[in-house]
N, C-alpha and C positions, 0 to 999 in steps of 0.2 A: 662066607662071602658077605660084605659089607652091603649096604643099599647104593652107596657109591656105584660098585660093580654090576650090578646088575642093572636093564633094561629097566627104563622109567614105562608111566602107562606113557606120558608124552611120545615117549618116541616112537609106539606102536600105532598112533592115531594116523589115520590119514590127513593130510596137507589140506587147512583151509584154505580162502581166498585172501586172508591177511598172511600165512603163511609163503604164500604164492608173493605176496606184493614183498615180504621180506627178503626172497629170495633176489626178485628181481632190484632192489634198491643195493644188497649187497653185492651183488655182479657188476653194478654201474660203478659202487666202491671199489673194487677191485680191480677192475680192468680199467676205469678210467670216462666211460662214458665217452660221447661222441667226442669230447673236448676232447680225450685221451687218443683217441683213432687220429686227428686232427694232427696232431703233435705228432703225434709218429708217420705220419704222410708227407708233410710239407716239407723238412729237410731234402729229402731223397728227391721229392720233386722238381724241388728246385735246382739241385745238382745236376740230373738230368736231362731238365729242359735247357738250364743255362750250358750245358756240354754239348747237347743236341745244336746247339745254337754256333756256339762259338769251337766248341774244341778245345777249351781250353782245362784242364785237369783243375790249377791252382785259383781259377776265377771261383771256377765250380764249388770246389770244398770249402773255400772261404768264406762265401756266401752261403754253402748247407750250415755253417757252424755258427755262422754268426744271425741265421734267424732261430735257431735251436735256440742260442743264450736268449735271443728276442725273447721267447718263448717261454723262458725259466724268468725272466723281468718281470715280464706282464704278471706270470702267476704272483710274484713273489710282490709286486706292488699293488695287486687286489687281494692280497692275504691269502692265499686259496694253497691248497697241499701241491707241492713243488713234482713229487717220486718221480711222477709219468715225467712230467717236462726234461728232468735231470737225466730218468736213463735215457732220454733222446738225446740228449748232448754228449753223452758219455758213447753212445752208440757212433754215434757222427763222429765225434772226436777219435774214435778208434780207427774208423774210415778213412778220415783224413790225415789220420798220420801212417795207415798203412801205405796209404795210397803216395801219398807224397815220398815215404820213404821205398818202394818200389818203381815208383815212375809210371804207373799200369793203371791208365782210371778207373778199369775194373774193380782194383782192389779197395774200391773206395767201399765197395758192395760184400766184400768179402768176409769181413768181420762178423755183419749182422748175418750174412749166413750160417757159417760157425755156430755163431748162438743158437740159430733157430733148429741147427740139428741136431746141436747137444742138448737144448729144452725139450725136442721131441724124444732124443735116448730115455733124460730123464724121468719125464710121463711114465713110457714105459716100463722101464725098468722097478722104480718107486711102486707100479702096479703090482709087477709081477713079486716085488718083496711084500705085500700088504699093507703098503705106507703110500698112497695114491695119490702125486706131488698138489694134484687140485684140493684134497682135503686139505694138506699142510700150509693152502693159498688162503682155502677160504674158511679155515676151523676159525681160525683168532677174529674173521671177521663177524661170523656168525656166534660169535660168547662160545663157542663149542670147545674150541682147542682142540685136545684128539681124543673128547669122548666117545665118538663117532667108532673110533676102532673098536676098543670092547665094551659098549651101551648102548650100541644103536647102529645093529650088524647092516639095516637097511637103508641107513645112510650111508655106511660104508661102501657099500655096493654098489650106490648112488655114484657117489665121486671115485669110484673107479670104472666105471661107464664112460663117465666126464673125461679119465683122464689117457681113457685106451681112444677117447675122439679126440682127445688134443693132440695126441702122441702121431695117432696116424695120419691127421691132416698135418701137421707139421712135417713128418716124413714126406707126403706126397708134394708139400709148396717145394722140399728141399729137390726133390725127384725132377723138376721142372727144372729150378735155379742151378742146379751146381752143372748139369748139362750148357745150360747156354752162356756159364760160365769160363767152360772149358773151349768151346765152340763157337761163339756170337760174341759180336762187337760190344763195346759198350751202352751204345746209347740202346739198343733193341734188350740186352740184357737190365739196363735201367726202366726202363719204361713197361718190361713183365714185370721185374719186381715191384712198381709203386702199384701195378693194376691188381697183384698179387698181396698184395697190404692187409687190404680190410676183410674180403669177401671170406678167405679162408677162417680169419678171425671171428666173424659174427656168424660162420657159419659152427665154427667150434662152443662160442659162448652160447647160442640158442641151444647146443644139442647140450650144455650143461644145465642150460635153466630147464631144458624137458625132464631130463633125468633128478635133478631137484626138487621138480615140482611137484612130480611124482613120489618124490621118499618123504621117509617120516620127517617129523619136526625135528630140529635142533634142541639139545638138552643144552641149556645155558648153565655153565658150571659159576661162571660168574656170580649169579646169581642164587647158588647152592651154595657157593661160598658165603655168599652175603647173609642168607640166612641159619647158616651152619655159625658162624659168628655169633648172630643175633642171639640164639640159641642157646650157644654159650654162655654170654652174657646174661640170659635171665636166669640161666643154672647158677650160676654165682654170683646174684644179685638174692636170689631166693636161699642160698645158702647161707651168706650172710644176714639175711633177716630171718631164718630158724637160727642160726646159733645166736644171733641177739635176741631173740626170743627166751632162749635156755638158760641165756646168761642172766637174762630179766627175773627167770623164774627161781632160781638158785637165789639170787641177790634175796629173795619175798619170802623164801624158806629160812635162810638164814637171820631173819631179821623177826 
């Protein structure tokens, strides 16, 4: 077994307060921060309220779709990372052409349900194989990758915590939506799902930053690599200056 494979002391250490502050800065990366909650709200509400209003399906979707690009403008003419904005649009966009090619304002809702209960299968499932889809969210953000699996069995466990609380609040928002799907009007089924948006949401990422903050540190391989190179590089820097050396000495013998 290499050093690679084995358990660093890092990752057996308990969690500082700079460890805790890395955690929660890579959560905001990931999920998007309030901006990102923001962006994922305002399409559906708008659709909703503007339906509530008028009744009208194509007023509705129009307008969810065309503040989403709003959306993806803004980011993209303040330079800032587009992902969150885009999959809103792509989300909407799915909406909208379900919905229009149905006739059923419902379906404008349906799409993003879809997702959210095959995101919740996936959680689980990924758990239950020992690949726990929150690691495979937040390894690359934290330099880890999937050292996590075999170097740092107590992260591991960590984000499969994380990802049996993602898995089951997701189930439980689907447990709500697909009922009043099948049963409720559109505007009352709009109007649970934007109230159903966020809450479920931070209440998933807090129970991932608990379980986080609680496990070992991150092994940054990034940065194993970096100096696993450096390494290198003095190994055959120093070998070249012995065998310049021998060459030096040979040259003083012979002469």
């Amino acid at each position: 077994m290499t050093s690679l494979d084995k358990p660093t002391e890092d990752a057996g250490q308990a969690p500082t307060d700079d460890a805790r502050a890395v955690t929660e800065a890579a959560l905001f990366e990931a999920f998007g921060g309030v901006r990102g909650m923001v962006e994922t709200v305002v399409p559906g509400l708008l659709f909703v309220a503007i339906f509530t209003v008028n009744k009208n399906l194509h007023v509705s979707a129009i307008a969810a779709l065309i503040v989403s690009l709003v959306l993806v403008v803004v980011r993209l003419a303040m330079k800032d990372t587009v992902k969150h904005a885009f999959s809103g649009v792509f989300g909407v966009a799915f909406g909208v052409v379900f919905a229009m090619f149905t006739g059923n304002a419902k379906d404008f809702y349906l799409p993003g349900m879809l997702y959210t209960l095959g995101l919740a299968l996936a959680y689980i499932v990924t758990t239950l194989a020992g690949v726990p889809l929150i690691g495979l969210i937040l390894g690359p953000v934290f330099k880890e990758n999937l050292s996590w699996r075999t170097r740092n069995p107590g992260r591991k466990k960590a984000y499969a915590k994380a990802s049996w609380a993602w898995g089951l609040i997701l189930l439980a928002k689907c447990a709500i939506l697909f009922p009043l799907y099948w049963w409720s009007d559109t505007t009352k089924l709009g109007w649970v799902l934007v109230a159903l948006k966020i809450p479920p949401f931070l209440l998933a990422v807090w129970l991932t930053w608990v379980f986080l903050a609680k496990a070992p540190a991150p092994i940054d391989v990034f940065a194993e690599m970096e100096a696993a190179e450096q390494a290198e590089q003095e190994r055959k820097a120093a070998l070249a200056a012995e065998g310049g050396d021998v060459s030096g000495g040979r040259h003083r013998r012979d002469a």
